[in-house]
MARDO-259930 format. One record per residue (C-alpha): x, y negated, z. Coordinates in steps of 0.5 Angstrom, whole numbers, plus 500, padded with zeros to 3 digits. Layout:
[[X, Y, Z]]
...
This chain:
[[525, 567, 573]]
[[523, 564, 567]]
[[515, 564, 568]]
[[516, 561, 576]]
[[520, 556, 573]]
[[515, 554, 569]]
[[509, 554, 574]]
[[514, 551, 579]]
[[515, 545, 574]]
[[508, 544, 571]]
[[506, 544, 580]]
[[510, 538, 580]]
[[508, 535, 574]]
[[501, 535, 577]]
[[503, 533, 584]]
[[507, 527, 581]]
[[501, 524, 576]]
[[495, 526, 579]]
[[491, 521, 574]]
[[494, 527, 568]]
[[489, 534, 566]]
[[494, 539, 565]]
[[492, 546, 562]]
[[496, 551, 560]]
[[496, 554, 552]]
[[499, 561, 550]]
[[502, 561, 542]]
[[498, 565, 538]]
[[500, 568, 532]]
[[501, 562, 526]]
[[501, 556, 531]]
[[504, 550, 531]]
[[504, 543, 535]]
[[501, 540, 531]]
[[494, 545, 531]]
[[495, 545, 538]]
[[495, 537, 539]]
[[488, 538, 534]]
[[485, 544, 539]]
[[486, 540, 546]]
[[485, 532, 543]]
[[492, 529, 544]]
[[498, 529, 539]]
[[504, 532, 538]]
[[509, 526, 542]]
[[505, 528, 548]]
[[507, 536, 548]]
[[512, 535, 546]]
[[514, 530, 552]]
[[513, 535, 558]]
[[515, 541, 553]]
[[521, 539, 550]]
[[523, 545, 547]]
[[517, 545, 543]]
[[522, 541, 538]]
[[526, 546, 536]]
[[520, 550, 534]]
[[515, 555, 538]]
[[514, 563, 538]]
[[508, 567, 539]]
[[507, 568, 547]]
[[510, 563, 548]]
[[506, 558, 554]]
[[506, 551, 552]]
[[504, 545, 558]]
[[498, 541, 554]]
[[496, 534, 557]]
[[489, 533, 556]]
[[485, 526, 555]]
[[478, 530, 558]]
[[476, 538, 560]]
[[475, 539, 552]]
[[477, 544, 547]]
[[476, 544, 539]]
[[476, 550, 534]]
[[481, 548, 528]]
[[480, 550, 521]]
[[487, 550, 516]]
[[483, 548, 509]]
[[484, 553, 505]]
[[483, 554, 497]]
[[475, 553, 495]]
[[474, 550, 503]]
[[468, 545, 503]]
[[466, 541, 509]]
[[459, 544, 507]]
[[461, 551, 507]]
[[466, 549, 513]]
[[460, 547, 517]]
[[456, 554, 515]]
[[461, 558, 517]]
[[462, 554, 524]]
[[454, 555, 525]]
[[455, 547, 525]]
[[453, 541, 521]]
[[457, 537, 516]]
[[455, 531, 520]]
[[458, 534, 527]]
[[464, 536, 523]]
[[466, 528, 520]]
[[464, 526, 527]]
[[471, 531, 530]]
[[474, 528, 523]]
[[473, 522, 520]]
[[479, 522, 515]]
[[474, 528, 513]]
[[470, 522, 509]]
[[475, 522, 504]]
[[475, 529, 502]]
[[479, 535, 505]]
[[485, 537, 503]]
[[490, 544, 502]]
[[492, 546, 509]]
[[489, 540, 513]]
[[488, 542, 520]]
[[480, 540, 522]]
[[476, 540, 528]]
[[470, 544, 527]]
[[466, 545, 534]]
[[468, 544, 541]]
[[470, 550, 545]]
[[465, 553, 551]]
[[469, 554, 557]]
[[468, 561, 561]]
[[469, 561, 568]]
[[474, 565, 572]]
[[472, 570, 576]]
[[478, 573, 578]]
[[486, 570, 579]]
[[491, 575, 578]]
[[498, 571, 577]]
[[500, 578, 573]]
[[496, 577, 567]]
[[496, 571, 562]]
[[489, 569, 564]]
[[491, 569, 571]]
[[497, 564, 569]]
[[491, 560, 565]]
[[488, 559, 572]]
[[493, 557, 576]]
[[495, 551, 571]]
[[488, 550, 570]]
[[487, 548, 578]]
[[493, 543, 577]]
[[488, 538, 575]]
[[483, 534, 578]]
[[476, 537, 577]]
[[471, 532, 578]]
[[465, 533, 583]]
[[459, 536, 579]]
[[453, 533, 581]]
[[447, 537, 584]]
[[441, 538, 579]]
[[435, 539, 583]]
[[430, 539, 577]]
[[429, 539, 569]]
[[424, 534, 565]]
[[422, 536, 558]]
[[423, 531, 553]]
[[419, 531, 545]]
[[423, 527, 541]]
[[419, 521, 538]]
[[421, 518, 530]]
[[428, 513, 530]]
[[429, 516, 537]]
[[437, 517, 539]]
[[441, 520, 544]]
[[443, 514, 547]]
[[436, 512, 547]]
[[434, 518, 551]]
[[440, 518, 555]]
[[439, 510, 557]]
[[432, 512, 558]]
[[433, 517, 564]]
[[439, 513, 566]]
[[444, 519, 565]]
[[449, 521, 560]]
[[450, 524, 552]]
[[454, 528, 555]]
[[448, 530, 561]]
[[444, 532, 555]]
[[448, 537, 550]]
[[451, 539, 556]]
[[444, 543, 557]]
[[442, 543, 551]]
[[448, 546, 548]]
[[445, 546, 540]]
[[445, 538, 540]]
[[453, 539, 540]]
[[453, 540, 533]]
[[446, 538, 531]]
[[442, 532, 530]]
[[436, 531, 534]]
[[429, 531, 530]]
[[422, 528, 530]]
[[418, 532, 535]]
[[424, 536, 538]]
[[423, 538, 545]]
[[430, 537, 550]]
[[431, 539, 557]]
[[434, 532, 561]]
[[436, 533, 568]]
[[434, 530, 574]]
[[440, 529, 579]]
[[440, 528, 587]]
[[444, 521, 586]]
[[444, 516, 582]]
[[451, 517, 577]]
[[455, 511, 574]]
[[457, 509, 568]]
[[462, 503, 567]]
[[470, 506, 570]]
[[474, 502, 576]]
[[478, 497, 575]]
[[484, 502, 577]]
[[481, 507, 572]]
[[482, 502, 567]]
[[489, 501, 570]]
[[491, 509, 568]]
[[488, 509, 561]]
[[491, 502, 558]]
[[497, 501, 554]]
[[500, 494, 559]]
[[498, 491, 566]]
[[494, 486, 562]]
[[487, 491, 563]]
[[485, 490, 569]]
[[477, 489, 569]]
[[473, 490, 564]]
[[467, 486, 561]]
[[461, 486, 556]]
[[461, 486, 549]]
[[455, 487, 544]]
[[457, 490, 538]]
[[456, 485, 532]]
[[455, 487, 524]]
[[462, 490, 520]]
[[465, 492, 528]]
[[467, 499, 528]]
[[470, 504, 534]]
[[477, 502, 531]]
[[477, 496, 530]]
[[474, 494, 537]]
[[479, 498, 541]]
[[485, 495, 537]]
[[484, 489, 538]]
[[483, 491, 546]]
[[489, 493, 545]]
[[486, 501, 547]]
[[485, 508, 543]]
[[477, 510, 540]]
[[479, 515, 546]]
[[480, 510, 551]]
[[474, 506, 548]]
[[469, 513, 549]]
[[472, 513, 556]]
[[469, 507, 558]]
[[463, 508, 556]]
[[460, 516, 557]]
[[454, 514, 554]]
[[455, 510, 548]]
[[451, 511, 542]]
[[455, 516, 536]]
[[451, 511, 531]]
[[454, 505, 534]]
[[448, 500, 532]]
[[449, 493, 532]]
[[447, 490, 538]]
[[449, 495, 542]]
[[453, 493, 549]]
[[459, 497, 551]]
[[464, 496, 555]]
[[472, 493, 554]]
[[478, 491, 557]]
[[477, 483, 559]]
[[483, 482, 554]]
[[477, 480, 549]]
[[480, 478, 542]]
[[486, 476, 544]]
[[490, 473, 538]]
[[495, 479, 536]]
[[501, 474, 534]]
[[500, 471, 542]]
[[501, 477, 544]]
[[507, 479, 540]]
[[513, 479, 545]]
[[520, 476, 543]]
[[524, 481, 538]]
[[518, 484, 536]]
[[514, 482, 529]]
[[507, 485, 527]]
[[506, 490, 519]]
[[501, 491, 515]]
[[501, 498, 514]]
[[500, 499, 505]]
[[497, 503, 502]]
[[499, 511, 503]]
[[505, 509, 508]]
[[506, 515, 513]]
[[508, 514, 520]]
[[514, 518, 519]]
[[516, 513, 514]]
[[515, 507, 518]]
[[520, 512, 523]]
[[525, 513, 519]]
[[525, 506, 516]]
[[524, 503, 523]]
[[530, 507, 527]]
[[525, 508, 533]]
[[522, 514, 535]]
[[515, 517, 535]]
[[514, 515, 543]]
[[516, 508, 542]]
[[512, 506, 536]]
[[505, 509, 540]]
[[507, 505, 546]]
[[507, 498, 542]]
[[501, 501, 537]]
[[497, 506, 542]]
[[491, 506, 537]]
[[496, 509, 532]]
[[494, 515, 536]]
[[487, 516, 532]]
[[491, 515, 526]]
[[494, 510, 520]]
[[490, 507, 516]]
[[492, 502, 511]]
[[491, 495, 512]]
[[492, 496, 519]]
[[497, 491, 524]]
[[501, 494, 529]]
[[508, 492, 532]]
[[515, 494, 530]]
[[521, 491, 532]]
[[524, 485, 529]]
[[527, 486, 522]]
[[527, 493, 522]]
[[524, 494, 516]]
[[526, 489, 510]]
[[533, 491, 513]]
[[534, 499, 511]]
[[536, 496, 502]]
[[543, 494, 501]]
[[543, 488, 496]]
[[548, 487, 490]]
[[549, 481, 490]]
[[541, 477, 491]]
[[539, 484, 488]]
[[536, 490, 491]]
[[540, 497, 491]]
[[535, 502, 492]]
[[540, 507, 488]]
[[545, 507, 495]]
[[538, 509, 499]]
[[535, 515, 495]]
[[532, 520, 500]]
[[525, 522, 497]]
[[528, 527, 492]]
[[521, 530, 491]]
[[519, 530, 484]]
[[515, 525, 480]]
[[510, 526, 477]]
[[510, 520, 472]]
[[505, 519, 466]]
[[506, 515, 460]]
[[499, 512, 456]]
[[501, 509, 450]]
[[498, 507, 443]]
[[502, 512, 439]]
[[496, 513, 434]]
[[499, 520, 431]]
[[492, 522, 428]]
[[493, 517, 423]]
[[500, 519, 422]]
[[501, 524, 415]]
[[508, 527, 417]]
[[508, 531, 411]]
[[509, 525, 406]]
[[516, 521, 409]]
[[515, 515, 405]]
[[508, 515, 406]]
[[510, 515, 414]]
[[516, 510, 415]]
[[511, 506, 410]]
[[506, 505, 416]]
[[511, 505, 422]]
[[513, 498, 419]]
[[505, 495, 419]]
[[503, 498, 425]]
[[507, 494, 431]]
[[503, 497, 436]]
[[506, 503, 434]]
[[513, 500, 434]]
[[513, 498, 440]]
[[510, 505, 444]]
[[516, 508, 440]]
[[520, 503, 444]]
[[518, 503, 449]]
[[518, 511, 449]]
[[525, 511, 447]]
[[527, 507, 454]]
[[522, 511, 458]]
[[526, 518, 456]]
[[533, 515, 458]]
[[530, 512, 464]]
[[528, 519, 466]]
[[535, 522, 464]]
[[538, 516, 468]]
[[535, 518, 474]]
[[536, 525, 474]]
[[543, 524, 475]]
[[542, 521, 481]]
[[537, 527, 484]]
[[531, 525, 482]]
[[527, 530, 477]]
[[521, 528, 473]]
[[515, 531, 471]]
[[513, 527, 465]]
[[506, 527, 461]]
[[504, 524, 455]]
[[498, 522, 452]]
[[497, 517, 447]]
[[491, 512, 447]]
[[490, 511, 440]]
[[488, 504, 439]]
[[484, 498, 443]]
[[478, 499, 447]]
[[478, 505, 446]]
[[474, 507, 453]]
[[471, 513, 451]]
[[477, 517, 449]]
[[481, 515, 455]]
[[476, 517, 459]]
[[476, 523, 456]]
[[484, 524, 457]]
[[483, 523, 464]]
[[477, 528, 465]]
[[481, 534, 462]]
[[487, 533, 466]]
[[489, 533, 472]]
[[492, 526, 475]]
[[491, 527, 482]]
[[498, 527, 485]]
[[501, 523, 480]]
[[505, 518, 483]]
[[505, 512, 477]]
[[503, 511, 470]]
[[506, 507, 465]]
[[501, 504, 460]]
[[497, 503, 456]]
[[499, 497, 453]]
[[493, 494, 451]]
[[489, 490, 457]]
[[481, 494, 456]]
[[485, 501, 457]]
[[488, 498, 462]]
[[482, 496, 466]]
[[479, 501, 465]]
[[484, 506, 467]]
[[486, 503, 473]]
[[478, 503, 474]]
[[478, 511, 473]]
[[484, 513, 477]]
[[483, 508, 483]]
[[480, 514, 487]]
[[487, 517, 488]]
[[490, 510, 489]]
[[494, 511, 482]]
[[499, 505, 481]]
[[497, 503, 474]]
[[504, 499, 471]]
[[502, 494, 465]]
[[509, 494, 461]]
[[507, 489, 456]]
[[501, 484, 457]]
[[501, 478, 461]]
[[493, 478, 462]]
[[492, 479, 470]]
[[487, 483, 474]]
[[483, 481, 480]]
[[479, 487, 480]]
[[483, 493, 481]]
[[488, 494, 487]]
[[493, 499, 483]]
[[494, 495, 478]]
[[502, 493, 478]]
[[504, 487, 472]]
[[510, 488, 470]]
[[510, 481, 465]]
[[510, 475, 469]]
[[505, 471, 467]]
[[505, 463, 464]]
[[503, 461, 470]]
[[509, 463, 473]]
[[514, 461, 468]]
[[511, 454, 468]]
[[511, 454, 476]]
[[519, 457, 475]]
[[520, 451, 471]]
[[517, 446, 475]]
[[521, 448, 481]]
[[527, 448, 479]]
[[526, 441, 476]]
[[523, 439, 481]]
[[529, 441, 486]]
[[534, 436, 482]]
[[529, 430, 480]]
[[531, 424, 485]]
[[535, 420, 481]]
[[532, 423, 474]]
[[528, 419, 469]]
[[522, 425, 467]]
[[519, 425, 460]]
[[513, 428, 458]]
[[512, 430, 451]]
[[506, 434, 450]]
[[502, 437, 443]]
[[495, 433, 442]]
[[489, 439, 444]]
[[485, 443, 450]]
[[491, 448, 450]]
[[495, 443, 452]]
[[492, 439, 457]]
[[492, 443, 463]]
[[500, 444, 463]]
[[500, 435, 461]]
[[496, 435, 468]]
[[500, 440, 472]]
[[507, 435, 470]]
[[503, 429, 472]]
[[501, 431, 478]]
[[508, 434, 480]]
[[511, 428, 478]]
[[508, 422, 478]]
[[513, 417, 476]]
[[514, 421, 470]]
[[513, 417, 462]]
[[509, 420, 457]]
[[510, 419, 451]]
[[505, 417, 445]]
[[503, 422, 441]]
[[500, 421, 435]]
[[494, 425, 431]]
[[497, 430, 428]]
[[502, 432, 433]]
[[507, 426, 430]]
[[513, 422, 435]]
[[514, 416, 433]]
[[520, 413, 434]]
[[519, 407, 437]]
[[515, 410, 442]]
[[520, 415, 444]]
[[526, 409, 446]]
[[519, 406, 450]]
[[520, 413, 455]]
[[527, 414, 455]]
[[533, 410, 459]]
[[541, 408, 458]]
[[542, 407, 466]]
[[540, 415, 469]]
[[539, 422, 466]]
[[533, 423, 462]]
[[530, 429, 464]]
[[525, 431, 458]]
[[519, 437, 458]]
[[518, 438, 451]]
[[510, 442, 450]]
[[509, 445, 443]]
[[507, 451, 439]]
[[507, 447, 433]]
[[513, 448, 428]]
[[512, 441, 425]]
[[512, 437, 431]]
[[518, 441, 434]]
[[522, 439, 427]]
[[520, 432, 428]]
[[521, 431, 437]]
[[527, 435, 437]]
[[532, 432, 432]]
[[530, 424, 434]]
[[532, 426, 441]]
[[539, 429, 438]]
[[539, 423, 435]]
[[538, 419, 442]]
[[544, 423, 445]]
[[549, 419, 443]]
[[546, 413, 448]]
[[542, 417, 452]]
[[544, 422, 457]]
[[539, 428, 455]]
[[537, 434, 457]]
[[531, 438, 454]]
[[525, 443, 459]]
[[520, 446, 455]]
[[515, 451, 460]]
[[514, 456, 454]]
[[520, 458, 448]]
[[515, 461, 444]]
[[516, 463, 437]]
[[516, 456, 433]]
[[523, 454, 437]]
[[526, 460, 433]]
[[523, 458, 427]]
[[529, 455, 421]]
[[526, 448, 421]]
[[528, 448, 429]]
[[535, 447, 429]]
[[540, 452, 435]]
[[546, 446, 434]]
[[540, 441, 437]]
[[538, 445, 443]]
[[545, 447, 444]]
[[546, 440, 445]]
[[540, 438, 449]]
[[542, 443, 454]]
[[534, 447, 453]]
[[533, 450, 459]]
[[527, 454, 460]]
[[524, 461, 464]]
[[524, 468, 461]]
[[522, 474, 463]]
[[528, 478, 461]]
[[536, 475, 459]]
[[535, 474, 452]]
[[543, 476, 451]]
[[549, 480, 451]]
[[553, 479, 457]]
[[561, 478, 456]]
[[566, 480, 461]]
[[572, 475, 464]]
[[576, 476, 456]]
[[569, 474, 452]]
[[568, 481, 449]]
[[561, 483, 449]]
[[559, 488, 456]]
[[556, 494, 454]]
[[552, 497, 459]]
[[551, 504, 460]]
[[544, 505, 457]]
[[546, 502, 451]]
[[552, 507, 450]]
[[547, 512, 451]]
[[541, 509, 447]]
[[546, 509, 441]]
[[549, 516, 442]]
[[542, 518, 442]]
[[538, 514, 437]]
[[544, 511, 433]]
[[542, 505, 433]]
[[542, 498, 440]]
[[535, 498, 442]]
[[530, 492, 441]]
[[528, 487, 447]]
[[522, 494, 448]]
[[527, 499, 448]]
[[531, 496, 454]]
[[524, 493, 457]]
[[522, 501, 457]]
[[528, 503, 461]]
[[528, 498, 466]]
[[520, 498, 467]]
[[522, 506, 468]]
[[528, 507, 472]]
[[525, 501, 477]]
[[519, 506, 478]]
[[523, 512, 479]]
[[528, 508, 484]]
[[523, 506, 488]]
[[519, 512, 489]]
[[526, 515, 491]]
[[528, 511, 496]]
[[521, 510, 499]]
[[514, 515, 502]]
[[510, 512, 495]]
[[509, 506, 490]]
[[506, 501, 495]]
[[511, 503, 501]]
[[517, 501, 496]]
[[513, 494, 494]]
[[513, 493, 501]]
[[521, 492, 500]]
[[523, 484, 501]]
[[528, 483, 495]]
[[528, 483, 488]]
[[531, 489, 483]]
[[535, 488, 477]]
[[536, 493, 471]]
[[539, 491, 465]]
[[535, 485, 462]]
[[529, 485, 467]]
[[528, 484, 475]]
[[522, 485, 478]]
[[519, 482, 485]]
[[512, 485, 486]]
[[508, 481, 490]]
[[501, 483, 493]]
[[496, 478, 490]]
[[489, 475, 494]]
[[485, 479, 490]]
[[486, 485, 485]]
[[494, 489, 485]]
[[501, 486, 484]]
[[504, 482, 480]]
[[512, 482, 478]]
[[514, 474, 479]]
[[522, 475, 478]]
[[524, 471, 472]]
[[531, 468, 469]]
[[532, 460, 468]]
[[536, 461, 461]]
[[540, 455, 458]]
[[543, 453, 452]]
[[550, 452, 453]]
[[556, 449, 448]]
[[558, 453, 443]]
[[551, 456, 442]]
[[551, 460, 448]]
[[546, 462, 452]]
[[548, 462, 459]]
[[543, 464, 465]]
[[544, 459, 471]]
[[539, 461, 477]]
């Protein structure tokens, strides 16, 4: 009764669609859709469509309705250990070439229990049809489809194949079809025609064609808009896919259309395409709809499961994701769909509440420990060199907060694999090459480190085959070469830009003041202040770095506000500047902006109570202070509590730095498919003293460009205000 209903379904299927080929598949032994999909040409969504149960899972002997998009079927090979696509190729009786051809994400490398293509199936003629047998059931289902009329072959022309000569060439010589050919010269399937080869070409009774009807293009297109076809010449850089997407149809559709395409796909060459020629896809976008980027490693399984849309749909809208997803492509989802799955606490992201992806992570930390210049037998001669090697102190550090970042993480489900390996010292290449030789970082899913910004580069170079996200935790420097490189530290660029803004946002009705130090290094900040406030004063500075005075009562005013951006890393002039404008405070409304509090504002001779009283506002990278609670107690966070617990004492400004450069990894790897799928998150996280917003840059990786405006308040406190 079964076997009947499924003959009797399968009959209405062809009868109701008759522009659909269906044939019929009997599960083998270790199977399964996808193997399936790969052998007849088509995907999974589409058994699954007209073989619902086939979801639930398939058995041995059990018989599948398979659509096919033409009469072919492929042999498929589960990559095992120690398979090549040569000696796939030699085991095939095929070629390397044919091989890429049936599978051109091969290009990239082969991988463990990767289902290939490895040649086409040659179709047997029935001689029998027995309804009892399997064979027969095959028969059957095989007639449902519509068999087009094999054209008479009335003789053969021996062809010798001349040097440069293609398929195509031939093909379009003798006004005939590629397929035409191999059809009678069954080798040139999976080998490549040579000089003074000789091929058979057939000679028809009629004339065939070529270019497919309207109503034709009508069944294979994704909307109504394909209704007649026109010539395109294919121009330098143009490849299958990109033409076929942005037509709007699949690589598959794209051949269909022209049979007679040369495989090489020269320049200059004329195909056939839908009329719907280099339509703008923003033009096309309807309401409701949005257009993606697809990152680099994301899935389509994860643009579903952030998305909320099923598999069907999302082909509907993009039917090119049917050759597969490739980074850097633009499909089209539903609107808000996917900034929208991270709550926020307050304006920062959550990640911690969304956790799905509990694999565990492979993290590697490349750090200057310098341990072969460490003598741990003699203590004093140890603690000795600790206090003179910074770059050691800070790796310690950073370490410390990297491990509890670790534990933190675990609590919540995601497990680390964590690997250490210490890069000793600056431009250090061949040594980090080495490191990287004789382990295996494939798979890693993100290092941290090394500090200095020539090991950087140079991992990131030597990692960027896996797209490896190389995360720099301490320099500012960027990179424009290497797009797995992740800048933690916003630069000085956008720490002055952060100011700038926040100034500029409350300047009407403001006096601005420029004071800026005498010399080259400087001079580009002044420029940029001018350019953005042009009614701005300068203040007079003199040789050396010294304010008079006089020039300062010259550029400030009784009757509004003065804003004053104060520029220097000279102690001498911060002492001289700072205290005369204290001192004008008493007649003058002022509030003191600097782009860059570096160390000369911390220095003795710079007085807290003078900044306290002007209201220094700068940007930073971290908050610089201790939060306190309603009652004014100093807030303890939990990594604090448990840094002390375990290392006896608080941690520095790199210990934290260490933590929440880790813990945010950790998070986002979590709560997305890879790196590049979480960076994609729009929003910015907070930790315990640094957030992080990453944004793709024009040319090279990500950069973090989250930063604090902090504020001396009264009393001498720090207050953050934005």
């Amino acid at each position: 009764m079964k076997k009947f209903l499924l003959f009797f379904i399968l009959l209405v299927i062809g009868n109701s669609a008759m522009a659909q080929q269906y044939k019929s598949h009997t599960v083998v032994k270790g199977e399964n859709v996808y193997r399936i999909a790969k052998r007849y040409n088509t995907t999974p969504e589409a058994i699954y469509k007209i073989n619902p149960t086939a979801k639930d899972g398939i058995q041995e002997g059990q018989i599948l309705a398979i659509p096919v998009v033409n009469d072919e079927e492929y042999k498929t090979h589960v990559v095992e250990k120690g398979d090549t696509v040569f000696s796939l190729s030699q085991k095939y009786n095929t070629t390397q070439e044919a091989i890429f051809i049936l599978n051109p994400e091969a290009v990239n490398g082969i991988n463990l229990g990767q289902i290939l293509r490895v040649g086409k199936i040659e179709k047997k003629e029935q001689t029998a049809l027995d309804l009892g047998s399997e064979e027969g059931k095959d028969a059957v289902l095989d007639s449902l489809k519509i068999i087009p009329e094999e054209q008479k072959i009335i003789r053969f022309i021996t062809h010798k194949v001349k040097r440069k000569e293609t398929l195509y060439g031939i093909a379009k010589k003798y006004n005939i079809t590629v397929e035409d050919i191999k059809k009678q010269n069954k080798r040139l399937y999976s080998e490549q025609i040579k000089k003074k080869d000789k091929i058979r070409i057939p000679v028809f009774a009629q004339e065939t064609t070529a270019v497919a009807k309207p109503t034709e293009i009508d069944s294979i297109s994704p909307n109504s808009r394909l209704t007649t076809t026109t010539r395109y010449i294919v121009k330098p850089k143009d490849t299958r896919y990109g033409i076929a997407r942005r037509h709007g149809i699949t690589i598959t559709q794209l051949e269909q259309l022209n049979p007679t395409m040369d495989p090489d796909f020269p320049i200059g060459m004329e195909i056939t395409v839908p009329t719907t020629i280099f339509v703008s896809l923003k033009d096309s976008i309807q309401p409701g709809f949005e257009l993606y980027e697809v990152k680099p490693k994301e899935t389509i399984f994860g643009i579903l499961k952030r998305t909320g849309i099923s598999s069907d749909s999302l082909f509907n809208m993009n039917p090119y994701l049917r050759e597969g997803l490739k980074a850097g492509m633009v499909i089209t989802i539903p609107k808000d769909t996917m900034a929208a799955t991270i709550p926020q606490i307050g304006k920062y992201l959550d990640l911690g509440s969304k956790l799905y992806n509990f694999k565990p992570k492979k993290v590697a930390v490349m750090l200057p420990f310098s341990l072969d210049t460490l003598n741990f037998e003699v203590i004093q001669e140890t603690e000795e060199h600790l206090k003179k090697k910074q770059s050691l102190r800070i790796a310690l550090d950073l370490y410390s907060g990297i491990l509890i970042a670790v534990d933190s993480a675990k609590t919540k489900g995601i497990t680390t694999e964590l690997n250490v390996f210490d890069t000793k010292k600056n431009n250090n290449t061949q040594h980090i090459r080495k490191i990287l030789k004789d382990h295996d970082f494939e798979g890693t899913d993100a290092v941290i480190g090394p500090l200095y910004q020539n090991n950087l580069e140079t991992v990131a170079a030597e990692l960027r085959k896996y797209e490896t996200p190389i995360f720099s935790p301490a320099s500012r420097k960027e990179s424009n070469l290497y797009d797995n490189f992740f800048q933690t530290r916003p630069t000085n660029e956008m720490l002055q830009e952060r100011i700038i803004s926040y100034v500029e946002k409350d300047s009407t009705d403001k006096n601005i003041i420029i004071i800026v130090q005498q010399g080259k290094k400087y001079e580009e900040i002044k420029e940029k202040l001018k350019a953005k406030f042009p009614e701005a004063k300068v203040a007079k500075i003199e040789e050396g770095n010294y304010l008079y005075e006089v020039h300062l009562g010259k550029v400030l005013v009784e009757n509004k506000p003065n804003w004053v951006f104060l520029e220097s890393n000279d102690v001498a002039m911060l002492s001289n500047v700072i205290p005369l404008l204290n001192a004008k405070a008493e007649s003058h409304k002022i509030t003191l902006f600097t782009s860059d509090k570096n160390s000369a504002f911390d220095d003795d001779s710079v007085k807290n109570e003078h900044l306290s009283k002007l209201h220094l506002h700068y940007p930073s990278f971290y908050k610089e202070f201790d939060e306190e609670d309603e009652e004014g107690n100093k807030h303890v966070t939990p990594f604090t509590k448990k840094y002390k617990a375990i290392y006896g004492s608080d941690p520095n400004n790199w210990a934290v730095r260490g933590f929440d450069i880790a813990y945010d990894i950790l998070m986002r790897l979590g709560s997305a498919d890879d790196m590049y799928h979480a960076v994609s998150f729009e929003g910015t996280t907070q930790y315990v003293e640094n957030k992080f917003n990453y944004t793709k840059k024009m040319l090279g990786g990500y950069c973090n460009d989250a930063t604090y405006i902090i504020k001396f308040d009264n009393d001498l406190k720090l207050t953050l205000i934005d």
